[in-house]
C-alpha positions as CSV (number, residue, x, y, z in Angstrom):
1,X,-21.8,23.2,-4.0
2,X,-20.9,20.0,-1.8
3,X,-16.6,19.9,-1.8
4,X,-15.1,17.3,0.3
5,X,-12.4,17.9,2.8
6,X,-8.9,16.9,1.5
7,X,-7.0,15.8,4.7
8,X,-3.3,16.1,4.7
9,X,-3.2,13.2,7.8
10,X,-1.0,10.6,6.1
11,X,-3.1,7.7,4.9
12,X,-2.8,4.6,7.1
13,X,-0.3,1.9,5.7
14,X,-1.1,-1.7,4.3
15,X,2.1,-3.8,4.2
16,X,1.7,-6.5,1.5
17,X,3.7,-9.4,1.3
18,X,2.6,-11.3,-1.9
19,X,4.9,-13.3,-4.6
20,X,6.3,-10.7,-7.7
21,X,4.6,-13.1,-9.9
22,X,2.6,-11.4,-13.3
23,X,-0.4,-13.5,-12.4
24,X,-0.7,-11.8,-8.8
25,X,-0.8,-8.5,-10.7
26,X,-4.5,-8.3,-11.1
27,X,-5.3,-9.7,-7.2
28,X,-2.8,-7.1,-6.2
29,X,-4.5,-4.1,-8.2
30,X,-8.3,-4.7,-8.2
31,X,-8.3,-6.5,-4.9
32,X,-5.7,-5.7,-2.4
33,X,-5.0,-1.9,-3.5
34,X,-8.3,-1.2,-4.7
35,X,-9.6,-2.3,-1.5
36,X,-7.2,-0.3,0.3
37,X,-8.3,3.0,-1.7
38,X,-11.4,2.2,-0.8
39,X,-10.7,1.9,2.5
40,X,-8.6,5.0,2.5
41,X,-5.0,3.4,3.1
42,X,-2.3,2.6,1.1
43,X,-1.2,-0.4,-0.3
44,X,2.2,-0.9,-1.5
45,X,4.3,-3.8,-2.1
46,X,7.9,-4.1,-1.8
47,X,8.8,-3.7,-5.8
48,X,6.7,-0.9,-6.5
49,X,8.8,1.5,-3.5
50,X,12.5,2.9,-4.6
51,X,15.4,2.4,-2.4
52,X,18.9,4.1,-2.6
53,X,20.3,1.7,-0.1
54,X,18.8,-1.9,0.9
55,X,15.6,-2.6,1.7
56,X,14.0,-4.1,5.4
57,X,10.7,-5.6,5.5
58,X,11.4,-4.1,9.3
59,X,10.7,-1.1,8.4
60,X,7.5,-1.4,6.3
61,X,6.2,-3.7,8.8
62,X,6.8,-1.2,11.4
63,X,4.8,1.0,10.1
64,X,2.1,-0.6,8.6
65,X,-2.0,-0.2,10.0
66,X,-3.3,-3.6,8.9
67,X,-1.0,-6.6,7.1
């Protein structure tokens, strides 16, 4: 029985800077994230992440792999 390896390396991060706009939403999920998956990163825009102070595009940039 084939298993694959789960790796608990943190997932390399795809900053996406896109309009909040309902007709993005299907670019967003079936191409940018999807592809990411895919790719194994991950893809998050700003709205989807929860703040409990302000937010910085700083940050995200920061630490994102590919943009």
């Amino acid at each position: 029985m084939d298993e694959e390896a789960i790796s608990t390396n943190p997932k390399p991060f795809v900053f996406v800077l896109m309009p909040f706009d309902s007709s993005f939403d299907d670019i967003y999920k079936f191409g940018i994230k999807g592809a990411a998956q895919d790719a194994g990163a991950y893809a998050e825009r700003i709205d989807e992440q929860i703040f409990t102070k302000g937010f910085s595009t700083g940050s995200s940039i920061k630490s994102t792999k590919l943009m």
